[in-house]
Structures are given as structure tokens and as C-alpha cells.
N, C-alpha and C positions, 0 to 999 in steps of 0.2 A: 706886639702891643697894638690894637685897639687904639679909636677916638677916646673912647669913654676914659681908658688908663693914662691916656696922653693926659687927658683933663684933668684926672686926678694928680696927676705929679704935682701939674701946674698951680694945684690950687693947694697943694700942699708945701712949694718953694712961698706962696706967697703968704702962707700962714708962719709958715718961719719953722715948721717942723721937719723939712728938707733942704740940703744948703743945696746952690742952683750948681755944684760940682755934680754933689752924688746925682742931681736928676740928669744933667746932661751922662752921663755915665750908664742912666737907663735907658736915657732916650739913644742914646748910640750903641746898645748893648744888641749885638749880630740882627742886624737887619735882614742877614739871610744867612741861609745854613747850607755849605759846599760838601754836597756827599759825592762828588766825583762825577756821576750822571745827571745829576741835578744839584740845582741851584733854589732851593726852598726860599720862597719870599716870605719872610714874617712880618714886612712893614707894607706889604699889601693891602691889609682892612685898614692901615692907617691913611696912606695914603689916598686912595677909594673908597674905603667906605664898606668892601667886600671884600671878604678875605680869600687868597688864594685858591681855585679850584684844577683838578688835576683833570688833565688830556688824557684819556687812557692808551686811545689807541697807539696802537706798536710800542707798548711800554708791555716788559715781565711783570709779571705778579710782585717778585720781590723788587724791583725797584718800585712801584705803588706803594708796596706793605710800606719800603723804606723810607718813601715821603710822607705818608700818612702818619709813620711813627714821629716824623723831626715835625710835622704841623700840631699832631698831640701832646707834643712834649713843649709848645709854648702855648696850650688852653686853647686850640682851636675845638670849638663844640659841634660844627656840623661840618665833617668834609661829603664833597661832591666830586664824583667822579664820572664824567661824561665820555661815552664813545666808547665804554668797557666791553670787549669781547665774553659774550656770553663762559667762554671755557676759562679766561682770567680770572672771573668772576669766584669761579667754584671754587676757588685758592685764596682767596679772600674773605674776611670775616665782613662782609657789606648787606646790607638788604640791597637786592638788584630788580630792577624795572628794566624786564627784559624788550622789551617792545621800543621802550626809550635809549636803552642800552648805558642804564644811568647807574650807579651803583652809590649807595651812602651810607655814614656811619655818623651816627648821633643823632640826636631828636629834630624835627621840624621846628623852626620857632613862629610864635606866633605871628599873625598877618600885622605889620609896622604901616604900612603905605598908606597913602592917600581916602584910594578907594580900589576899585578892581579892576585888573589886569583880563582882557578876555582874550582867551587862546581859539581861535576860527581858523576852521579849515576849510577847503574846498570837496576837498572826502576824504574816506576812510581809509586810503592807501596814503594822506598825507600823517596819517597820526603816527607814528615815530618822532617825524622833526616836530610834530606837534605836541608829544606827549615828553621830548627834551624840552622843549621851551616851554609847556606846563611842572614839572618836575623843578625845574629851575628856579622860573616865577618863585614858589613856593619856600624852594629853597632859601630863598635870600629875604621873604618876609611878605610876603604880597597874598591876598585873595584872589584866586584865579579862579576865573570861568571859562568852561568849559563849550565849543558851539563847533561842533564836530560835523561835518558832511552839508553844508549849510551852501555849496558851489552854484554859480549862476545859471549851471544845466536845470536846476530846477528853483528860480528865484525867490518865489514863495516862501522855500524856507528859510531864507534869510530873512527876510521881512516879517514873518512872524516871531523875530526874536529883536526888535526895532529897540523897544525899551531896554532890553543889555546890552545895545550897541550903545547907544544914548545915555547912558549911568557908568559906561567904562571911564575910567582916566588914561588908560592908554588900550591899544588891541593892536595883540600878533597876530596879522591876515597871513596864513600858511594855505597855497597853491602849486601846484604844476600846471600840467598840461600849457595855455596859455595865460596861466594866471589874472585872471580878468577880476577876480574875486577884492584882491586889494584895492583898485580902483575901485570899483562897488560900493565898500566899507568907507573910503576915503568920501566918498563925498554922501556917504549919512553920519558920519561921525562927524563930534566937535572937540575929540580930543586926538594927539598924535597915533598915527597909525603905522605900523610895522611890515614894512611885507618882507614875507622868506620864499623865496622862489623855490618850488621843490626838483629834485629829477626824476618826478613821474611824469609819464608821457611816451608818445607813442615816437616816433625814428626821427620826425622832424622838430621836437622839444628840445632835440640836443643835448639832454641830460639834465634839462632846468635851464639852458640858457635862453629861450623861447621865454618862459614865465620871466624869467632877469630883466630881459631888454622891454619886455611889457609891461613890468614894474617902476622900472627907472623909467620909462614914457609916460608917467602916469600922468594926464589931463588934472586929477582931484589935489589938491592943494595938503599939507601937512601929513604925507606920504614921505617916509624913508623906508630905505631898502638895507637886507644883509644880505650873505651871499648865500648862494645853494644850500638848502639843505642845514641851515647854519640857527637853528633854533635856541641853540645856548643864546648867540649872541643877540639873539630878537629879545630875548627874554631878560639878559643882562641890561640891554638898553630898555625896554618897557620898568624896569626895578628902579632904574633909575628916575626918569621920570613918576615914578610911582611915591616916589622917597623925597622928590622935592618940593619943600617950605620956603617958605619968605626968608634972607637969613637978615 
């Protein structure tokens, strides 16, 4: 059950067309679904605001298929599945973005937020985690722009894209090497900025821990960080902010 359904009970106990038993009986009708391997959260979108998305990785195809069918069987319209192994994929009825390693089923819905989310990277070897945290964005309702290979080796191209730094409401700054790129954006931007440290980079990167510890150091002000490679979660936090109103 959805905010919007939650609303509805409620405005239906107060119109006197529902007695506040039968709604509380809705309202606590399986919060989750125990299939053994998993624990299906249905009261996810309630809670959050977003509904449940699956972890793919080191999960069988059939246990996916199995969550996917207990989230379609309470009206979930678009699942997301992140981190899907290309060969899991192929046993599954999903359209898959392989490059993202994202897999989905149901329509896109249209962009809800604010204004636009921009997804920047520092180059082309970071578009994976950049095109999960663009795939994402989207997912959950948001405009995303797109500012691919834009890195401080050559800063210029940054700078000639000042006006989509400047019109975003929020930007995932996706880096390796020493990620110097989120710093950069932090301090042209006036809205919250995202950095995802990537593990590109050469033996002293450490796998992205190099770009981490030069992210969390970050001199520029309204700068947060996720971790390695963790571009769901840039993007789940950039929706968020994307999605909030005065309440």
C-alpha cells in the first residue's frame, strides 16, 4: 500500500463509508511477504516514499522471478533491479541496461521532482556507476541530465556546461582516480551535490579509496558522499531531494 492508498482509506473512514476496523485491517494487511529467502517489503513506498528495489547480485534468477512476482501481486508498476548479472538477466523477462547492469520491468513514470537531477562524471570508464545512478534517477520519477567525461584533466569541459550546473536541483558528481571533480562542482553549484567515488584508477587509488578520502575532505561546502561505486544510492538520495516541498 502506497501514500496515495493510505490517503484514501483515510478519507474514506472520515466520510463514514469505511468503519475505522475494516481500515485498520487494511492498513495492517502483510506489511511483508516471507518467502523463505526473502522478506518482500510492501510497506516500503509507504513508508519512504519509494518502493522496494531488488539487489541483484548473488541472487538465482528464480528467487528475483519470486520477488518480483510477490511485488506484482500487491500493484507494484515499475520494479528495479540493480547489480543484475548479465547471464541472470537472460532468464528473466526484464529489459536490461547492460552497461548499468540494471534490469526492469514496467513502464518509466513520468518526471515528478522539482527540477533536474544531473548525472557528471569525470570520464567514460566512470559510466556504469553513472549510467546506475542515471537509470535510477529516472526510475523513481526525476529529469536527468546527462554530463559524461566532463573530468578536471581537461576543465574546460566542465565550464562549458556552467548553465546545467546552475539550473540543477541536485548533481551526482561520479569520479575515480582522485576524484577532484566533486570538489570542482561543489563549489559552482547552489544546490546539494553528490559525490560517488569510483574504483577506477591506477594501484595507488586503492580501488576508489583515494577518490573517498578526497571527497569526504572536501574544502566546498554542501558536499555529501556515498560509497564506492554506489550510484543507486547517489541517486536514491539526489530523488529525494528532488521530491521535496514545503509540507
Amino acid at each position: 500500500m502506497n501514500k496515495q492508498e493510505t490517503l484514501e482509506v483515510l478519507k474514506n473512514i472520515q466520510a463514514g463509508t469505511v468503519s475505522p476496523e475494516d481500515a485498520l485491517l487494511k492498513l495492517y494487511a502483510e506489511p511483508f511477504k516471507d518467502l523463505g529467502y526473502a522478506k518482500v517489503d510492501h510497506h516500503r513506498e509507504l513508508r519512504q516514499g519509494i518502493p522496494e528495489v531488488i539487489y541483484g547480485a548473488n541472487k538465482t534468477s528464480e528467487q528475483i522471478a519470486g520477488i518480483v512476482g510477490a511485488m506484482q501481486e500487491k500493484g507494484q508498476r515499475l520494479i528495479l533491479i540493480t547489480r543484475l548479472p548479465p547471464e541472470v538477466a537472460k532468464k528473466l523477462p526484464v529489459k536490461y541496461h547492460e552497461i548499468a547492469q540494471i534490469g526492469m520491468i514496467g513502464e518509466m513514470p513520468k518526471p515528478s521532482g522539482i527540477g533536474k537531477i544531473v548525472i557528471a562524471t569525470g570520464g567514460t570508464s566512470d559510466m556504469p556507476v553513472a549510467e546506475e545512478a542515471a537509470l535510477t534517477a529516472e526510475a523513481l520519477g526525476n529529469e536527468v541530465v546527462r554530463l559524461y567525461d566532463v573530468g578536471v584533466a581537461g576543465f574546460h569541459r566542465l565550464l562549458s556546461n556552467l548553465e546545467v550546473i546552475m539550473n540543477a536541483q541536485a548533481i551526482v558528481s561520479i569520479a575515480g582516480m582522485e576524484g577532484a571533480l566533486t570538489s570542482v562542482i561543489g563549489g559552482l553549484a547552489d544546490c546539494p551535490v553528490i559525490g560517488v567515488p569510483t574504483s577506477v584508477g591506477y594501484g595507488a587509488s586503492f580501488g576508489g579509496i583515494a577518490a573517498l578520502l578526497s571527497m569526504l575532505n572536501s574544502c566546498a561546502s554542501g558536499v555529501s558522499v556515498v560509497n564506492i561505486d554506489n550510484g543507486f544510492g547517489a541517486a536514491y538520495l539526489a530523488s529525494i531531494i528532488n521530491h521535496q516541498r514545503q509540507k
